[in-house]
C-alpha positions in Angstrom: 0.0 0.0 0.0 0.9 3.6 -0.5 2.3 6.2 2.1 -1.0 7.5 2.8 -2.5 4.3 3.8 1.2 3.8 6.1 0.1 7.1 8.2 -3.1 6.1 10.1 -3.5 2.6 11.5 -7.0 2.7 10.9 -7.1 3.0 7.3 -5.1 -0.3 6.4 -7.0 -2.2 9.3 -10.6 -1.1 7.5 -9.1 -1.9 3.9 -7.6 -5.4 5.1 -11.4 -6.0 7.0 -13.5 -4.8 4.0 -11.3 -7.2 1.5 -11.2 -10.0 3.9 -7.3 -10.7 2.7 -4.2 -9.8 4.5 -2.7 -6.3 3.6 1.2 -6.1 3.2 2.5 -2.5 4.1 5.1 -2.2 1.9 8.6 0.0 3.9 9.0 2.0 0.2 6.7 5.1 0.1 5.7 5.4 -4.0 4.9 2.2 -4.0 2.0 2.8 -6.6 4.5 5.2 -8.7 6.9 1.9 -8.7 4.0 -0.3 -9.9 3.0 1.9 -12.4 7.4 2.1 -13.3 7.8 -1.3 -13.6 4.2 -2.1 -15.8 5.7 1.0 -18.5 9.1 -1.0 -18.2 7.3 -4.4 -19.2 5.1 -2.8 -21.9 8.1 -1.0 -23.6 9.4 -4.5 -23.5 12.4 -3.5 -21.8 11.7 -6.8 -19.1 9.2 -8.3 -17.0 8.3 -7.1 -13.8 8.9 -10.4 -12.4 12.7 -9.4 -12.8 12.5 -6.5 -10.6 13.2 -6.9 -7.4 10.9 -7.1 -4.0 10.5 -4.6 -2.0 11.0 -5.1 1.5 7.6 -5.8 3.0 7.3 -3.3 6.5 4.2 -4.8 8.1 1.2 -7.6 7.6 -2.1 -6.5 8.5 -4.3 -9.1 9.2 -8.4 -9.2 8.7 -10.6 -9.3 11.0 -13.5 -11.8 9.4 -16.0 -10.9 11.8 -16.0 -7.2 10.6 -15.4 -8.5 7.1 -18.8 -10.4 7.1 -20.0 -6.8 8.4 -18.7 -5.2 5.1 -20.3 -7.7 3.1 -23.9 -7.7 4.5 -24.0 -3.8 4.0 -22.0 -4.4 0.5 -24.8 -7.0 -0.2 -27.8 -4.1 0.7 -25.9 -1.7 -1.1 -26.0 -3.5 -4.5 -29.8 -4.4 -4.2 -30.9 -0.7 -3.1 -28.8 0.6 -6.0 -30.8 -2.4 -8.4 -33.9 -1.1 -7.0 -32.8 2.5 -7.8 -31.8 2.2 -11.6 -35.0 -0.2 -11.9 -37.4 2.6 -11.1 
């Protein structure tokens, strides 16, 4: 995850909940601005981005399922309020 995600506590917690997988906080800060580096690096053909190396991995935040199945239900109403919505 990025830097902004890195300065609250709360923010990876509720992302790691809401997806129901782990979260890996990664220790570089641009880590979307590397991602998006080594896809142009793989599209100009100039190697796969399974040849760059992995960054060092700073922290694992790990979900908790019982919020997770919270998420879901209120996903889950969400989706059939919005179907009733654009049905109308």
């Amino acid at each position: 995850t990025g830097a902004a995600l890195k300065k609250s506590p709360v923010w990876p917690q509720i992302l790691a909940d809401v997806l129901g997988e782990p979260l890996l906080l990664c220790a570089e800060d641009e880590g979307s601005a590397r991602g998006a580096a080594l896809w142009a690096r793989e599209r100009l053909g100039l190697g796969a981005v399974q040849e760059a190396p992995t960054p060092a991995i700073e922290a694992t935040i790990t979900p908790d399922f019982h919020r997770h199945a919270t998420y879901q239900t209120a996903r889950e109403r969400h989706e059939t309020l919005l179907e009733k919505l654009l049905s109308a």
